[in-house]
N, C-alpha and C positions, 0 to 999 in steps of 0.2 A: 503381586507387587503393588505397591503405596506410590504412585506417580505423580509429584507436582507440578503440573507445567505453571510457567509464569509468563506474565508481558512486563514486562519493567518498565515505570515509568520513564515517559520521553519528553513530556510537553517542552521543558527546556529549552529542546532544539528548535523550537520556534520564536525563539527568543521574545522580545515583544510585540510578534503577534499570536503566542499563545492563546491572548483572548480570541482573537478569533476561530482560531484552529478549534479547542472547545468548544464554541455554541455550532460549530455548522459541518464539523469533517472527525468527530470520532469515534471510529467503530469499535465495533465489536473483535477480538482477536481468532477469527474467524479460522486461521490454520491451526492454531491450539485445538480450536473445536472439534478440528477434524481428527488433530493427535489422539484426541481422548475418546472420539468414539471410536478411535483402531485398538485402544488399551481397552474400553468397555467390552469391544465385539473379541479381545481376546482372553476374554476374563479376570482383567487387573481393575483395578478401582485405581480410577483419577480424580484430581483434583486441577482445580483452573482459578490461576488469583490475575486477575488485570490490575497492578498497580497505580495504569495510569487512571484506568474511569475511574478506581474508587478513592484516588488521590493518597496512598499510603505512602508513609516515609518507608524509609530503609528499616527501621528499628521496629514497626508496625509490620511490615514485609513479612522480616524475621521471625516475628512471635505468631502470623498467621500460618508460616511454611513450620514452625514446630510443635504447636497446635494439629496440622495433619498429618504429623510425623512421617514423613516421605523413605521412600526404599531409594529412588532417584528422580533427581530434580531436571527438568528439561526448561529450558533459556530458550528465545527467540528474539535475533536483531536483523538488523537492516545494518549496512556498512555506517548510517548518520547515527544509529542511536546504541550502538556497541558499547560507547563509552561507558552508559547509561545500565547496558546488562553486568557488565566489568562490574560494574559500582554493586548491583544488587548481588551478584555471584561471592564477590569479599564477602558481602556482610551475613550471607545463609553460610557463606563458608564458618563465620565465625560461630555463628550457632548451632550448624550442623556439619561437623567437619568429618565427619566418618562417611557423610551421605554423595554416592558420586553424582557429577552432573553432565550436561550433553546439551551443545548448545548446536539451534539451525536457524532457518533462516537464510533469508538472500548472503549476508556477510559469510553465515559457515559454507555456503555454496561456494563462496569465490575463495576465502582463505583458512580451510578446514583445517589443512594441515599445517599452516605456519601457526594457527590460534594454538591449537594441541603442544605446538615448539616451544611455544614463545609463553601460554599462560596456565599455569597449574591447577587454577582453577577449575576448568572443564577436565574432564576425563576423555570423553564423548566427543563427536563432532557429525551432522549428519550432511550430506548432499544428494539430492534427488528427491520424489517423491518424500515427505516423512514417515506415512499412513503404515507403509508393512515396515518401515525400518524402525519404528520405535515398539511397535508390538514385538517383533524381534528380538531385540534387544531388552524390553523385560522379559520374553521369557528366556533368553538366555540366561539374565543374572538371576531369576527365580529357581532355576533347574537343580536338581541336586550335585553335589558336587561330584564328579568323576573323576578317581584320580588316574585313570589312563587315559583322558584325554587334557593336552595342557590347555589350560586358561582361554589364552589366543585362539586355538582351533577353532573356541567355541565361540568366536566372534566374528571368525574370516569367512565365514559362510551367508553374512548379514553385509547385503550389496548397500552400498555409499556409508558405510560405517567408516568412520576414520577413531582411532583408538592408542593411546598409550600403554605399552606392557609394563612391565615392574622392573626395567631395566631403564625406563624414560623413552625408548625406539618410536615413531611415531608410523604407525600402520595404516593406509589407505587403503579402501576395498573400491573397486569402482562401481559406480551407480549402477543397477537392473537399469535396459532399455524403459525409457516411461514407458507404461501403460496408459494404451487409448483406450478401456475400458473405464471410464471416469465412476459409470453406473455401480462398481466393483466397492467403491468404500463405502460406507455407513456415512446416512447426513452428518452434519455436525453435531456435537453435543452442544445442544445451547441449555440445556435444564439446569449446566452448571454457571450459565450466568447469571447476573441480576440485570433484568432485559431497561429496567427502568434507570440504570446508568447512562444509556444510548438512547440521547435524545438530538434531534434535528431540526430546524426549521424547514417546513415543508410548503411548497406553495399552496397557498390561500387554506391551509389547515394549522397555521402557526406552528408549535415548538411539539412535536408527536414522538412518541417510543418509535425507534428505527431498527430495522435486523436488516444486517447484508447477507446477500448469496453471492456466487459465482458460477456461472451454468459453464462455462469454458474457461483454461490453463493454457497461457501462452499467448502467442500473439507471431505471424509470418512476418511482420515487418524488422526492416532495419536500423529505425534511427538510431542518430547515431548519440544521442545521449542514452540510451535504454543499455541495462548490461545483460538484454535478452541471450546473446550470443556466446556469453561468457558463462552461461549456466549450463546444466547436462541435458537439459532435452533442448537447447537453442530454440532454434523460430518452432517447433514441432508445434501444431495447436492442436487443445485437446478438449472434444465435448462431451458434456452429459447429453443422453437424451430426454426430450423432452417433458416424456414421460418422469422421468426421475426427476426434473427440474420441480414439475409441477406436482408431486406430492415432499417434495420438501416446502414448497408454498403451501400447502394446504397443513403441514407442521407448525408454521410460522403463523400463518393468518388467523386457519379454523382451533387449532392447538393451543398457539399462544396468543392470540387476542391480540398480536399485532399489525398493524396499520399498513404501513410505510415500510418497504423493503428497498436498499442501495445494493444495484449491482455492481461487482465490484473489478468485473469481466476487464481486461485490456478494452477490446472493443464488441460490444454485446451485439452490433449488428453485422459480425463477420458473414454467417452463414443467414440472409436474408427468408428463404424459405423456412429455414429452422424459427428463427421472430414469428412467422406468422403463425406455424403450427404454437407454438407456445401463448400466444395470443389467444389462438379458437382455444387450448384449453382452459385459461383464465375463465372466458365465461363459460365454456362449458361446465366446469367445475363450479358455479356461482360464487369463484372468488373475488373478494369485494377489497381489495387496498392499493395506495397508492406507490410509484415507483419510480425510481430513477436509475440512471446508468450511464458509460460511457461512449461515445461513439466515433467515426468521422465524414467529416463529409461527402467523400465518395462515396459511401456505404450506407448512402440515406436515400429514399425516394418518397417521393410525397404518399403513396400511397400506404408505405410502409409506416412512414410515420401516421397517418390518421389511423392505421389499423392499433398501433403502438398506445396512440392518445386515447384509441374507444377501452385498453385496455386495462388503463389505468396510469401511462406514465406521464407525469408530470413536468419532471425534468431531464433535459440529457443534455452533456457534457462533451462539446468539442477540444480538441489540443488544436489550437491554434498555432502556438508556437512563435512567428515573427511575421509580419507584414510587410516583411522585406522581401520581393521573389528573391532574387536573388541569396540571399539570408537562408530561405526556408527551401530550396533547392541544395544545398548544404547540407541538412538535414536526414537528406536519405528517408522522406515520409513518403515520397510519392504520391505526393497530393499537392493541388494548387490553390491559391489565393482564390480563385472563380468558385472552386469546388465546393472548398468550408464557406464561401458567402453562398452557395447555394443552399447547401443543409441549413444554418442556420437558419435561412429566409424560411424552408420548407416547416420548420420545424416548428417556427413560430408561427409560419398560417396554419398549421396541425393544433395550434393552442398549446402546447410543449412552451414552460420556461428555458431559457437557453444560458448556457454555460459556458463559458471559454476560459482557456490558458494561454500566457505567452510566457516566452523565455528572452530575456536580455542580457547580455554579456554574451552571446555564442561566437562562435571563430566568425571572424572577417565583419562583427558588428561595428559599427561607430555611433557616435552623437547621432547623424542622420539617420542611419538605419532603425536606431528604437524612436527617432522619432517619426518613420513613415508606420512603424508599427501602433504606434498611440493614433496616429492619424487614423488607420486601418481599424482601428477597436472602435475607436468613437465615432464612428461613420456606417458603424452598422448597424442599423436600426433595429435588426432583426438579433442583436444580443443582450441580454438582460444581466448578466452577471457577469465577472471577469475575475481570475488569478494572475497577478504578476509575479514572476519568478527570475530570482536572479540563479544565472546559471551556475549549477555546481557541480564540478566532472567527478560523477561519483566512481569508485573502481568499479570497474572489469567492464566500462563504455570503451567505444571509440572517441570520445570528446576528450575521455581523460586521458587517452596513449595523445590525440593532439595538441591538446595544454603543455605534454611534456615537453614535446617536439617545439611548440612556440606557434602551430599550423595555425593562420587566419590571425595574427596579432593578437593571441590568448596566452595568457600564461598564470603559474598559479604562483601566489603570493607565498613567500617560504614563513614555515612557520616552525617554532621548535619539533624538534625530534617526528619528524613526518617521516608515517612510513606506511605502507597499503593496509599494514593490519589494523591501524587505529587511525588512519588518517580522515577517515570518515566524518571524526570527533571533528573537524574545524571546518565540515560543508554544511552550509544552513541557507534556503532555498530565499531565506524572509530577514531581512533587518540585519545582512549582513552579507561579504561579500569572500568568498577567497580566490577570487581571478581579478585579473587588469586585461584587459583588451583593448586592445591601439589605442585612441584618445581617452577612453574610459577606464579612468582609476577604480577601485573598488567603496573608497565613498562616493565618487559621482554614479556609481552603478546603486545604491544603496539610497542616495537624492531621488534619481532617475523613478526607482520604484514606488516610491512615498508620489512623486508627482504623478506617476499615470494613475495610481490609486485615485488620488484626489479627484484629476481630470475626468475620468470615467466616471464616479459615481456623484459627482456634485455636478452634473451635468442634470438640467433639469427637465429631460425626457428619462434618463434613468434612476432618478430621485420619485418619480410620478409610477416608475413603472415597478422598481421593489418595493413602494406602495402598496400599489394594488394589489401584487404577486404577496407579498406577509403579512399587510397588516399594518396598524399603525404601530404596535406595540414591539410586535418583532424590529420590525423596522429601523425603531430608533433606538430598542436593545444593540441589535446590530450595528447600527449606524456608531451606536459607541464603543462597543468595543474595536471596530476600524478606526477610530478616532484614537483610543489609547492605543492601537497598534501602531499607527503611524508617528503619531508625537512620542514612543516608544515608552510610553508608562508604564 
């Protein structure tokens, strides 16, 4: 079989801060990767088109997916950027209308089977694992025809397959138990990328080729904006070992001559003695690049981090979330204001750039609560960079069943024809809002973010201090494109 997987382009969803999103947060489509070395290790030829790094229209899409003349086409969305696979699915369909397709992704995790109801487009739909369900499913449709076994049979045997027959019926199979054997699939196919689309600004190395990993799937926690819980393996966390971790670095680094690798882990310092061994074999292997990832502040120690910093990482990425205790006990993170000011301070005597996220509009926010969280941001000496996000209850959270409900003075702005399979299309985290919360309309929520942006980085300790950390050049790249993202150009 002739496999296309695609990423459709999304930048859209970031309205105008696209420019940002671009120069500092886009990767590589790292679960494609993974799809295709399940088709490579089971002897189908794939193919991998990122419409968003290489900026292709729809019509350019088209002519590169019939160009590879595909057997079937596989789609990957997220509930925000669905709209966006919709769009590219039309237009292959117009070009290749014989060709079936199979869409995954967090969106087919939560509405597999209404997507199959509701849009002809897909044929397909996956949930769980993708790795053994799309090798599966080429060689099923590769196999020769049997006419004593019907059609169906030979699909009901392929776990989280969700499928339409020739009658319209829509068939769910339920997902295999995940597998904790992570070590089991084949690294990524990255040979089939162009590594030179994935570029990042990296501290004090300027704009460098980036490649993401993930050494673990999942995450134990509950917040309650995550729609962990609503997927098939829930809080289950699942690691590679080390070992495995660290000859897919020696793929990436000694292989492909690349620098700079983004973990892209939930939280990469889950399992602390796991860090360290992964650490000694950095240098033991004389791997030489730099790194970043996510983290939290419980889940940091000083030691861990200087061990983190001798091995290469640069930067890591706390979720902040609100500076409101009260606000961020809501949350369901299990973590407190004391804790992320600890990690960050550690992190930054470890010499680690520091990262943070917050969220505005959450249940029971007001005026004053984002602004003890502004107070809370720019009082932390120990933070060098910051994401503000205005809250979007994406499905299959706990925030979005509370929006319905009205819980903590949230609620969500009605908008045409809204409905969980496509509702996705009107949540946008940046330069836009689809919630009201008690005093906070969704333009003072949409003000609100432009102003902490401002606040934070025209502050002239951290004006001096993304200086140092990129450069002059990055810098004031940077600094413009946060300019045209906020004046919304």
């Amino acid at each position: 079989m002739r496999v296309l997987l695609i990423q459709p382009g999304f930048v859209e969803i970031y309205g105008s801060f696209r420019h940002l999103y671009k120069r500092g947060f886009l990767n590589p489509p790292l679960s494609l990767c993974y799809m295709a070395a399940a088709l490579e290790r089971a002897g189908h030829h794939a193919g991998l088109i990122d419409a968003e790094a290489e900026t292709l229209s729809l019509d350019a899409l088209a002519l590169r997916a019939q160009a590879f003349a595909p057997d079937l086409i596989g789609y990957t969305a997220t509930s925000v950027d669905y709209a966006q696979a919709l769009a590219a699915a039309r237009r292959l369909k117009q070009a290749l209308p014989e060709v079936p397709a199979i869409i995954g992704g967090v969106h087919a995790n939560l509405y597999g089977a209404e997507i199959l109801a509701e849009e002809p487009l897909f044929d397909y739909a996956a949930r769980g694992d993708g790795e053994p369900l799309i090798a599966a499913l080429a060689d099923a449709l590769a196999a020769p025809a049997d006419p004593s076994a019907p059609w169906p049979s030979r699909l009901a045997s392929i776990a989280g397959l969700i499928f339409r027959d020739a009658a319209g019926n829509v068939t769910v199979i339920p997902p295999a138990p995940a597998t904790r054997h992570l070590d089991d699939y084949a690294h990524p196919a990255r040979h089939l990328l162009n590594d030179a689309l994935y570029v990042r600004a990296v501290p004090r190395r300027g704009r460098v080729v980036t490649a993401t990993s993930m050494t673990s799937r999942g995450c134990p926690y509950g917040c309650i904006y995550c729609a962990t819980d609503a997927l098939p393996a829930g809080r289950l966390t699942r690691f590679r070992s080390a070992a495995n971790v660290l000859d897919e670095l020696e793929e990436i680094v000694k292989g492909r001559g690349i620098t700079h690798v983004a973990f892209n882990d939930d939280c990469l310092t889950l399992k602390k003695e796991r860090m360290f061994e992964l650490c000694d074999g950095i240098h033991a292997r004389g791997l030489r690049f730099t790194w970043e990832g996510l983290s939290r502040g419980d889940l940091v120690s000083p030691e861990l981090l200087r061990t983190m910093r001798r091995a290469g990482l640069v930067r890591l990425s706390f979720g902040i979330e609100s500076g409101d205790p009260a606000i961020l006990a809501t949350l369901n993170k299990g973590e407190t204001l004391a804790e992320i000011e600890a990690g960050l301070r550690w992190a930054k005597e470890a010499g680690i750039v520091t990262r943070g996220s917050v969220i505005i509009g959450l249940p029971h926010e007001t005026r004053a609560s984002v602004r003890r969280t502004f107070r809370f941001i720019n009082g932390l000496k120990s933070l060098d960079q910051v994401n503000i996000n205005i809250l979007q209850p994406y499905p299959g959270t706990k925030v979005a069943r509370m929006t319905e409900r009205g819980e903590g003075g949230v609620r969500l702005i009605p908008t045409p024809a809204r409905n969980p399979v496509d509702a996705g299309g009107q949540l946008r985290r940046f330069g836009s809002a689809s919630v009201a919360v008690n005093d906070l309309t969704p333009k003072r929520l949409v003000k609100l973010q432009k102003i902490g942006f401002f606040r934070f980085y025209l502050r002239p300790r951290a004006l001096w201090n993304n200086l140092k950390v990129a450069g002059w050049r990055v810098c004031f790249q940077d600094g413009v494109a946060l300019l045209r993202s906020l004046v919304g150009a």
